[in-house]
Biopython code that builds the backbone (N, CA, C, O; Angstrom):
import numpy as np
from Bio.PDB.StructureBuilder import StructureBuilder

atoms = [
    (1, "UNK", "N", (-2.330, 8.094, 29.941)),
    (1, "UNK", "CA", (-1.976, 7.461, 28.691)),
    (1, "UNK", "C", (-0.496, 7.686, 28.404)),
    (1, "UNK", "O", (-0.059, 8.822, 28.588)),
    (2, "UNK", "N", (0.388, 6.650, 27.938)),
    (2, "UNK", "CA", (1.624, 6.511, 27.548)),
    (2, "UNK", "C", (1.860, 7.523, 26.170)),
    (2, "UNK", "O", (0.918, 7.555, 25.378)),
    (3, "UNK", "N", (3.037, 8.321, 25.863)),
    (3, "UNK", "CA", (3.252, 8.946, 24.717)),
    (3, "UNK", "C", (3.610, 7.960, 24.197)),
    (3, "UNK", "O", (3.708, 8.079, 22.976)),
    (4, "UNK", "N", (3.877, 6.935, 24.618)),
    (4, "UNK", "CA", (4.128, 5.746, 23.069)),
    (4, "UNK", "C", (3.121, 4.764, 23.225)),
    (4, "UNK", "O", (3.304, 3.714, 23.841)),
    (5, "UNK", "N", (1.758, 5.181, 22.520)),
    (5, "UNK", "CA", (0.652, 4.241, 22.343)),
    (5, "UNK", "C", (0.742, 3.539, 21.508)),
    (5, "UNK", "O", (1.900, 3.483, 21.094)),
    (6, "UNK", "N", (-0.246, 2.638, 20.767)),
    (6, "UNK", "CA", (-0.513, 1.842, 19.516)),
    (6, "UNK", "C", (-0.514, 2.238, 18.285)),
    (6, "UNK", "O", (-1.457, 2.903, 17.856)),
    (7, "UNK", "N", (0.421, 1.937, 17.599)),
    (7, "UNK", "CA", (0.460, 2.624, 16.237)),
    (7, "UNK", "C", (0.846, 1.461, 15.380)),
    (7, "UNK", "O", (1.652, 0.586, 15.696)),
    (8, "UNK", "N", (0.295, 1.535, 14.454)),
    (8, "UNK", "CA", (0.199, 0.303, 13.375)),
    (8, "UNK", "C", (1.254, 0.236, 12.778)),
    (8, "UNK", "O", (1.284, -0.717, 11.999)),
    (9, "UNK", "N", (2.607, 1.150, 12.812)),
    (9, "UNK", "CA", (4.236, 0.527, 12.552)),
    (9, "UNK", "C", (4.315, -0.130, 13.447)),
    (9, "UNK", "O", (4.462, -1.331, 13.218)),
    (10, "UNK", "N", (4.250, 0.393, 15.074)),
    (10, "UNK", "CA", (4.567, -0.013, 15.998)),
    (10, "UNK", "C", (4.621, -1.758, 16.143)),
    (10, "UNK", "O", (5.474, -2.637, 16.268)),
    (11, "UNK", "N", (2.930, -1.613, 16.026)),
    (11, "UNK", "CA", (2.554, -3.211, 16.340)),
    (11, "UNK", "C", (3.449, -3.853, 15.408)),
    (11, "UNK", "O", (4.346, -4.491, 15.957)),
    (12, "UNK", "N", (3.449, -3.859, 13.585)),
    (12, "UNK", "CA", (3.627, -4.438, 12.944)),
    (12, "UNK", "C", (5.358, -4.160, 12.717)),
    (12, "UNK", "O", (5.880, -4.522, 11.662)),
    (13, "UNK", "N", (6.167, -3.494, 13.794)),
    (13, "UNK", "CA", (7.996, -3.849, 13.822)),
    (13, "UNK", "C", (7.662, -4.738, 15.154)),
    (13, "UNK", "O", (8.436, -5.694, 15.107)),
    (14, "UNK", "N", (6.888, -4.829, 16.255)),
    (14, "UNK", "CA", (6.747, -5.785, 17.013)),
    (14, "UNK", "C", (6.302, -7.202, 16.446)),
    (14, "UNK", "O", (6.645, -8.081, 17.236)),
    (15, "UNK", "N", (5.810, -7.578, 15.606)),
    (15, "UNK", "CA", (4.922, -8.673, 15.403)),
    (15, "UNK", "C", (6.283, -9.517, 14.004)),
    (15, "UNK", "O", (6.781, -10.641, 13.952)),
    (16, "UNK", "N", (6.419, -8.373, 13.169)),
    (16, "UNK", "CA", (7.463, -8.815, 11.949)),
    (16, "UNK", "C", (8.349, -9.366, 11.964)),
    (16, "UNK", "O", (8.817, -10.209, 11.199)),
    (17, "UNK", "N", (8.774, -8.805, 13.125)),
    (17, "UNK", "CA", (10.222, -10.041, 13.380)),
    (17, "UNK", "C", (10.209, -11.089, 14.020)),
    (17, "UNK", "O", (11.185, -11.474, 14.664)),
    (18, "UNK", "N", (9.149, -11.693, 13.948)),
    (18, "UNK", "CA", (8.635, -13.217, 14.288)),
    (18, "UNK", "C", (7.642, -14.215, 13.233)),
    (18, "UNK", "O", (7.782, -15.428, 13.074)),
    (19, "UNK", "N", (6.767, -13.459, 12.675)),
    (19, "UNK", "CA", (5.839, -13.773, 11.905)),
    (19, "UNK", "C", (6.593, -13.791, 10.386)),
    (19, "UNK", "O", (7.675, -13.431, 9.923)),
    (20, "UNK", "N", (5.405, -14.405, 9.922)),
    (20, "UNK", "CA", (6.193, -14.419, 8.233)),
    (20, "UNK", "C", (4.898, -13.214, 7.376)),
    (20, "UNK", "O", (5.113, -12.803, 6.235)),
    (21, "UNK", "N", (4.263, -13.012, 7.774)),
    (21, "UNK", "CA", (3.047, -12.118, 7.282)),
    (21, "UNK", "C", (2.212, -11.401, 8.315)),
    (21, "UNK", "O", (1.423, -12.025, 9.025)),
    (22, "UNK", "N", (2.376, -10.116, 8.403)),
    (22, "UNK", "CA", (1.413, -9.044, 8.812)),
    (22, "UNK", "C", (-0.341, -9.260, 8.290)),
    (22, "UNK", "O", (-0.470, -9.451, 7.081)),
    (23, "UNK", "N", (-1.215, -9.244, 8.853)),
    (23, "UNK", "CA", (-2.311, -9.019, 7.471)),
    (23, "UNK", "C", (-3.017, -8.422, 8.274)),
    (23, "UNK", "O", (-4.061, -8.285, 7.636)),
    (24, "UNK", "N", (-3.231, -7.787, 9.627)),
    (24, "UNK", "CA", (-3.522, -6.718, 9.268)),
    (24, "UNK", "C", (-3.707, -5.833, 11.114)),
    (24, "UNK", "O", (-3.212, -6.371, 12.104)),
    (25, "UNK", "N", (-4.380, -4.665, 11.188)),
    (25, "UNK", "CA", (-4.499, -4.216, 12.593)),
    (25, "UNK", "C", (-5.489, -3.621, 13.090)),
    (25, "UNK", "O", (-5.528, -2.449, 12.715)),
    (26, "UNK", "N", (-6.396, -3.938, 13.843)),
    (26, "UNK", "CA", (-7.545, -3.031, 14.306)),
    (26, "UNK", "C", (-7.365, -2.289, 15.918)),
    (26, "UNK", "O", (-7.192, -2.825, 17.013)),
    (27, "UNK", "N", (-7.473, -1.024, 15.579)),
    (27, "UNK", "CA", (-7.230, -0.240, 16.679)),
    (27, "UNK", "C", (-8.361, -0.564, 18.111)),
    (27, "UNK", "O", (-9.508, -0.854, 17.773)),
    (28, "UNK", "N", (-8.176, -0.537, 19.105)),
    (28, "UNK", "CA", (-9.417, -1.078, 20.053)),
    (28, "UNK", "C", (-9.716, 0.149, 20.335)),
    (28, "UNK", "O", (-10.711, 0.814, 20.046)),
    (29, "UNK", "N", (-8.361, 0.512, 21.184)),
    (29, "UNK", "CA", (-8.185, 1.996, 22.067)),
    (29, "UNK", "C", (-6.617, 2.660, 22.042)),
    (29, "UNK", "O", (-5.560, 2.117, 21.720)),
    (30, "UNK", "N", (-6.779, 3.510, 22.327)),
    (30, "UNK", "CA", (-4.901, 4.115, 21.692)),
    (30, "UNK", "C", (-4.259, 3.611, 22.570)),
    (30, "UNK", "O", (-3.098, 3.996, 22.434)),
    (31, "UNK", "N", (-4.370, 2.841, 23.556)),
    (31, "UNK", "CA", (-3.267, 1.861, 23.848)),
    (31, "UNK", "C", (-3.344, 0.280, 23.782)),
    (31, "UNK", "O", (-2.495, -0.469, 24.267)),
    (32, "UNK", "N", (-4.731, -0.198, 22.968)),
    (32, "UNK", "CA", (-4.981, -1.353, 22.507)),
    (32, "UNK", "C", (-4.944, -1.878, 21.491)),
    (32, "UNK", "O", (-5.106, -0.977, 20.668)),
    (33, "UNK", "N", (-4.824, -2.853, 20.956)),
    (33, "UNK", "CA", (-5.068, -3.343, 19.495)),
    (33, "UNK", "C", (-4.885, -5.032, 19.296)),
    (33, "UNK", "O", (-4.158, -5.909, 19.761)),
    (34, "UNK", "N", (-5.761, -4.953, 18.524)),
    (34, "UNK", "CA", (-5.724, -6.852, 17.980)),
    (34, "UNK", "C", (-4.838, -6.612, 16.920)),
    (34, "UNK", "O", (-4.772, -5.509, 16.377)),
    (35, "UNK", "N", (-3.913, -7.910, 16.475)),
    (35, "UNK", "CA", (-3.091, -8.146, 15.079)),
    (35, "UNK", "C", (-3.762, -9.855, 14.643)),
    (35, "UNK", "O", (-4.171, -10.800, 15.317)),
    (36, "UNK", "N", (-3.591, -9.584, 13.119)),
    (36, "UNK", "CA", (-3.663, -11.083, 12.890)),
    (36, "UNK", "C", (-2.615, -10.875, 11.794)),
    (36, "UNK", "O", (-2.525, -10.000, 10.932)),
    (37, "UNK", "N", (-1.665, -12.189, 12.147)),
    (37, "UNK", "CA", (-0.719, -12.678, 11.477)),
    (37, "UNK", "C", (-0.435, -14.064, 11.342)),
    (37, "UNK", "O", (-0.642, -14.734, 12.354)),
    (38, "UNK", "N", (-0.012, -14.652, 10.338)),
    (38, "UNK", "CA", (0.364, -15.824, 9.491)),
    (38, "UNK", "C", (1.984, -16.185, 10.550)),
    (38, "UNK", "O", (2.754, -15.259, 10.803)),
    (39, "UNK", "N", (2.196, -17.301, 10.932)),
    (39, "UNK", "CA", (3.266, -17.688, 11.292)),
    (39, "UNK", "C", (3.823, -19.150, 9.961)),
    (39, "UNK", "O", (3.038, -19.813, 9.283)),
    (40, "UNK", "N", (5.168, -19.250, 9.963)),
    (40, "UNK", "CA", (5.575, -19.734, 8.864)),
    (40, "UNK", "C", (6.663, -20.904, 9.976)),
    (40, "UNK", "O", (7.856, -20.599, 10.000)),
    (41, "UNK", "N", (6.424, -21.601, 10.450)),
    (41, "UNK", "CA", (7.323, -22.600, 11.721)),
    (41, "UNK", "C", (8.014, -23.402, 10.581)),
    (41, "UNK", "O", (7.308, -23.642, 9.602)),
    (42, "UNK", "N", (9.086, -23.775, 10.573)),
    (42, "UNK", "CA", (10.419, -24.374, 9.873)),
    (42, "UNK", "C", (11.066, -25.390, 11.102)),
    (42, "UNK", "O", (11.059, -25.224, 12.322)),
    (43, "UNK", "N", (11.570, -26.395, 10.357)),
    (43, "UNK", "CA", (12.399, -27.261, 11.182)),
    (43, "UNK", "C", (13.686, -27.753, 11.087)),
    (43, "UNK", "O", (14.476, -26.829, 10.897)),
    (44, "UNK", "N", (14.124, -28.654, 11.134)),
    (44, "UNK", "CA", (15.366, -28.658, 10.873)),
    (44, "UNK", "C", (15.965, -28.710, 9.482)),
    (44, "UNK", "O", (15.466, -29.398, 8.593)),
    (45, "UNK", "N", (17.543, -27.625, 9.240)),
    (45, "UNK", "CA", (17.271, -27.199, 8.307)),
    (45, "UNK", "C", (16.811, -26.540, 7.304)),
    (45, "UNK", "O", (17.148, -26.344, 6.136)),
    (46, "UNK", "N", (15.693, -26.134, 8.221)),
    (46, "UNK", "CA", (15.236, -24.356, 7.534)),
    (46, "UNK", "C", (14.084, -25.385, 6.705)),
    (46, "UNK", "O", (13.742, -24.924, 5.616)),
    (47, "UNK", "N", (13.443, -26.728, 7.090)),
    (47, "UNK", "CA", (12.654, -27.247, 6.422)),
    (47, "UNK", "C", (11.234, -26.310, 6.680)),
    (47, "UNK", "O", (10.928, -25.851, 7.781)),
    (48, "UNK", "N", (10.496, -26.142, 5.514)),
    (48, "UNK", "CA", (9.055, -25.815, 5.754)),
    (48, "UNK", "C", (8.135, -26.949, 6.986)),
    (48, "UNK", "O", (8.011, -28.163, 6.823)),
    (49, "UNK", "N", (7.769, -26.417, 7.778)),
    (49, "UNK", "CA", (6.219, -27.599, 9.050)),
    (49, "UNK", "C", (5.388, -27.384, 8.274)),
    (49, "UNK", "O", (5.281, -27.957, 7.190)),
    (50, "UNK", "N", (4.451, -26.268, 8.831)),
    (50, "UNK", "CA", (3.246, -25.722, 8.484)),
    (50, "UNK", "C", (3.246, -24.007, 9.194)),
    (50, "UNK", "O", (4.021, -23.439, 9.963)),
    (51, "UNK", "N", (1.955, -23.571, 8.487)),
    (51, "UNK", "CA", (1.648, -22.236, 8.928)),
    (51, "UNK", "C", (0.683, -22.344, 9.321)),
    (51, "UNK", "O", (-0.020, -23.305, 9.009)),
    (52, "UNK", "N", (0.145, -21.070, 10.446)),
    (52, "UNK", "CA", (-0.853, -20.902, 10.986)),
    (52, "UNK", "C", (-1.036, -19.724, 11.488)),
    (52, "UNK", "O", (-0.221, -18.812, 11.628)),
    (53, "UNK", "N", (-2.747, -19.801, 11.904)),
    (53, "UNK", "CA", (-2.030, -18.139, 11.761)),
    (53, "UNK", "C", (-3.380, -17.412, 13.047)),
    (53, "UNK", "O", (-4.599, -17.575, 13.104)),
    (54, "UNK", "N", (-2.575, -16.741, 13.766)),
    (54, "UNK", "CA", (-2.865, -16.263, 15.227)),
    (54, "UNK", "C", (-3.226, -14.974, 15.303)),
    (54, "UNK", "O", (-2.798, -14.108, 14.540)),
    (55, "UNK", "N", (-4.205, -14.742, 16.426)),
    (55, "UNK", "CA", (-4.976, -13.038, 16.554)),
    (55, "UNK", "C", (-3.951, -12.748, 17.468)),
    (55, "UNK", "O", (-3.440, -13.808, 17.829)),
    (56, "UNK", "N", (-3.364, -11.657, 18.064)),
    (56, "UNK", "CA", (-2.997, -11.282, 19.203)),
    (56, "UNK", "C", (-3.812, -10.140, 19.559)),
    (56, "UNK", "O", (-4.387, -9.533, 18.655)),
    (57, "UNK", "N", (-3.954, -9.706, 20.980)),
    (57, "UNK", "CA", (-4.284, -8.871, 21.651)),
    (57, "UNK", "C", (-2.896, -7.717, 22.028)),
    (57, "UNK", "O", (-1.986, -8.157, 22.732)),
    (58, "UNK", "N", (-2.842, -6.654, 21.653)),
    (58, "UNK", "CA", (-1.690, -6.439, 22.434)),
    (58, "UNK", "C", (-2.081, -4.776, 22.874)),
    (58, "UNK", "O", (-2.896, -3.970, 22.424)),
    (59, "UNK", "N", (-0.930, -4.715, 24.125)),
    (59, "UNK", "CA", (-1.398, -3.599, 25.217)),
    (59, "UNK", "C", (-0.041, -2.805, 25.336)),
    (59, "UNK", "O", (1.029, -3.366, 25.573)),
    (60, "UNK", "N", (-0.189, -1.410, 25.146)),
    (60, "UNK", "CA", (0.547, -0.338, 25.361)),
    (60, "UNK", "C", (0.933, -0.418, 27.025)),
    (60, "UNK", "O", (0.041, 0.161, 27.645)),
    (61, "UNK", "N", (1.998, -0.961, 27.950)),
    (61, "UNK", "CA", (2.095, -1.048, 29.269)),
    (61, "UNK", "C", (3.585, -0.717, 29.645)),
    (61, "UNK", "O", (4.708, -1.169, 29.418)),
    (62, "UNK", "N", (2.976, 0.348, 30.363)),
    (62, "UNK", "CA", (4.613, 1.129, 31.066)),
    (62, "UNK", "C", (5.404, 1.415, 29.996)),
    (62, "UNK", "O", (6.611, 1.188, 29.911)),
    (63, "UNK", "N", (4.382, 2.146, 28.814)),
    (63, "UNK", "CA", (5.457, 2.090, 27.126)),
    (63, "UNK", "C", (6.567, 1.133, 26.234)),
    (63, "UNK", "O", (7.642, 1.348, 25.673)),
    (64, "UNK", "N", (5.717, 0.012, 26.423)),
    (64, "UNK", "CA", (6.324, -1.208, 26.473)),
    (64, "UNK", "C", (5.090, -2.027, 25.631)),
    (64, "UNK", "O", (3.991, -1.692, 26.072)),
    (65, "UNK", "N", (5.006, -3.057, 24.486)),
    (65, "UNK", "CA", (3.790, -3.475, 24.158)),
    (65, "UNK", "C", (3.994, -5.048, 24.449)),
    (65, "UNK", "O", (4.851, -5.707, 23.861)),
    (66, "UNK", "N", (3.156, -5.560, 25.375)),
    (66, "UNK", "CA", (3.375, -6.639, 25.586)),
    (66, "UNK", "C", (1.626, -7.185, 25.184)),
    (66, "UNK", "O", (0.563, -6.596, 25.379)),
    (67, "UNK", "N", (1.909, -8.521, 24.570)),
    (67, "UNK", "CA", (1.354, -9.785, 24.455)),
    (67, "UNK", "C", (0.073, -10.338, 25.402)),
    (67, "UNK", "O", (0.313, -11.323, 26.100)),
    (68, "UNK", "N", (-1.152, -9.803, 25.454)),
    (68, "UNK", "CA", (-1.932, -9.813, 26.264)),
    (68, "UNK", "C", (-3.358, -11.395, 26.272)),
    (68, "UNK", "O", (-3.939, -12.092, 27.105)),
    (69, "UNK", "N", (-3.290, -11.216, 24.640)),
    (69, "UNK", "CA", (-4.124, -12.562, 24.711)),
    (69, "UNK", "C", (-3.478, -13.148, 23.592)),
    (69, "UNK", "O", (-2.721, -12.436, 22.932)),
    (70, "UNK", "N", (-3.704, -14.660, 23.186)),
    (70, "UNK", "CA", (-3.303, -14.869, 22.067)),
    (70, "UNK", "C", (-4.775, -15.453, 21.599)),
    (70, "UNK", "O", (-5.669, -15.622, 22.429)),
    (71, "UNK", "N", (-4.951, -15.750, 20.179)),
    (71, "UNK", "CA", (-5.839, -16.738, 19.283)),
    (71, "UNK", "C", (-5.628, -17.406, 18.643)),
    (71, "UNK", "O", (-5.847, -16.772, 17.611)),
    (72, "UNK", "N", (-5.152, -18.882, 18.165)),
    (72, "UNK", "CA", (-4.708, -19.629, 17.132)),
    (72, "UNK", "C", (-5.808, -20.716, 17.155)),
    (72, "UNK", "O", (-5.974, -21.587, 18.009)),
    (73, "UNK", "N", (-6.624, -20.446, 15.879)),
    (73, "UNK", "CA", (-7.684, -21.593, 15.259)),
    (73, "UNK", "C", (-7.501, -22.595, 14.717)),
    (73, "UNK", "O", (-8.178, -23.619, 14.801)),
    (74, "UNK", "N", (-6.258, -22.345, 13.902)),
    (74, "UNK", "CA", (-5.685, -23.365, 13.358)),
    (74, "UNK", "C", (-3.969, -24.120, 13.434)),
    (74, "UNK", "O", (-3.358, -24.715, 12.545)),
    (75, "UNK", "N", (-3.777, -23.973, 14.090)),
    (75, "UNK", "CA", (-2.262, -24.323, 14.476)),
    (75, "UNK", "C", (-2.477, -25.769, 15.062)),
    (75, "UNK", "O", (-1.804, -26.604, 14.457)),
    (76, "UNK", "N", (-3.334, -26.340, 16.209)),
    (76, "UNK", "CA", (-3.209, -27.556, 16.483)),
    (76, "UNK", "C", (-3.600, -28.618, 15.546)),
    (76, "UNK", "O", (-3.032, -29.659, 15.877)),
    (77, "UNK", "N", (-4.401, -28.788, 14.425)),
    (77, "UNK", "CA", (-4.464, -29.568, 13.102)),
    (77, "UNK", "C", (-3.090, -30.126, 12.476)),
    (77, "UNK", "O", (-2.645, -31.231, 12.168)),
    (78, "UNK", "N", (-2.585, -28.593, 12.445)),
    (78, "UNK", "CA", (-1.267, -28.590, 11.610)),
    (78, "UNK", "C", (0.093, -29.309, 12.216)),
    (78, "UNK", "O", (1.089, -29.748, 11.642)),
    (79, "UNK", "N", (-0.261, -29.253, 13.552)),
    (79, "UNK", "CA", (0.882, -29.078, 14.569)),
    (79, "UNK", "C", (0.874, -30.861, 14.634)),
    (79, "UNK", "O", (1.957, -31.446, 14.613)),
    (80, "UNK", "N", (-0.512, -31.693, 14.718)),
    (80, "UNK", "CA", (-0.580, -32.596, 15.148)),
    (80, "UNK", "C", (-0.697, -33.464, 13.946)),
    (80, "UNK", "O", (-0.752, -34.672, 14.176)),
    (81, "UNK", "N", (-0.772, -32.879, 12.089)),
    (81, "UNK", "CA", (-0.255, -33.487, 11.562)),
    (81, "UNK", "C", (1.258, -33.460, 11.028)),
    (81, "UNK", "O", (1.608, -34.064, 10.015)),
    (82, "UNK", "N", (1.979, -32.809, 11.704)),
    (82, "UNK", "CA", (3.529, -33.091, 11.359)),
    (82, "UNK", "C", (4.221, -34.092, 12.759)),
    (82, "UNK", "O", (5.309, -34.667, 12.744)),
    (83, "UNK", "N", (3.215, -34.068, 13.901)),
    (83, "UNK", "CA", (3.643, -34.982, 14.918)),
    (83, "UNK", "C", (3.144, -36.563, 14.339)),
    (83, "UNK", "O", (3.728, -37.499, 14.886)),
    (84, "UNK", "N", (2.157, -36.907, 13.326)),
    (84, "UNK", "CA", (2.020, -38.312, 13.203)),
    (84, "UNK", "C", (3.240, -38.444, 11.496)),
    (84, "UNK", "O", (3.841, -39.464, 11.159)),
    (85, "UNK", "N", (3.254, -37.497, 10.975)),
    (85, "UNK", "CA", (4.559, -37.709, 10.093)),
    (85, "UNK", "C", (5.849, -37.839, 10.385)),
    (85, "UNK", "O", (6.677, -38.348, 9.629)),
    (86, "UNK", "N", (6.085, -37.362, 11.549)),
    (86, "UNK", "CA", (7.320, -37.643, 12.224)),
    (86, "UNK", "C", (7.007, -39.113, 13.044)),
    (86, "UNK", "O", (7.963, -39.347, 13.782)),
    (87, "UNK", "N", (5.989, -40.138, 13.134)),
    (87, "UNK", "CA", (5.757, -41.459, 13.444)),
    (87, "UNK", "C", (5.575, -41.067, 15.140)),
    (87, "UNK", "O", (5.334, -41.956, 15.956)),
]
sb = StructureBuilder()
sb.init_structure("model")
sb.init_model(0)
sb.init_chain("A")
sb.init_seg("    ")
for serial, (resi, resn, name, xyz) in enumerate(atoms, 1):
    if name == "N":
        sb.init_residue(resn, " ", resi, " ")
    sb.init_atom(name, np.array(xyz, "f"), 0.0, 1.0, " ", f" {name:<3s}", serial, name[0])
structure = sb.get_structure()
């Protein structure tokens, strides 16, 4: 086991500086953990798209936390109504 396992700052200074909302972290194993977070996608101009909002899997590897599964339930709805508003 890595001395730098899963720790719920950890995940959530990994996840924060991408996401617009943390909501929340379940530990699997001390070098595992799921996150679910809210993404806030902007376009040109810093215009609001839509949000959506994704599970990740993420893994304590070579003390390094990388991105192991993703989940997004709702992102292609959203995604594919700002592609028929854009014509």
């Amino acid at each position: 086991m890595s001395a730098a396992g899963i720790s719920t700052e950890r995940v959530k200074a990994f996840l924060e500086a991408y996401a617009a909302a943390f909501q929340r972290q379940d530990k699997i194993s001390p070098e595992v953990a799921q996150a679910r977070v809210i993404w806030a996608l902007h376009g040109e101009g810093d215009r609001p798209l839509y949000e959506f909002e994704a599970t990740y899997t993420l893994a304590a590897l070579e003390g390094e936390l990388k991105i192991v599964q993703v989940i997004s339930e709702n992102e292609q709805p959203n995604f594919r109504g700002v592609m028929r508003e854009r014509g």
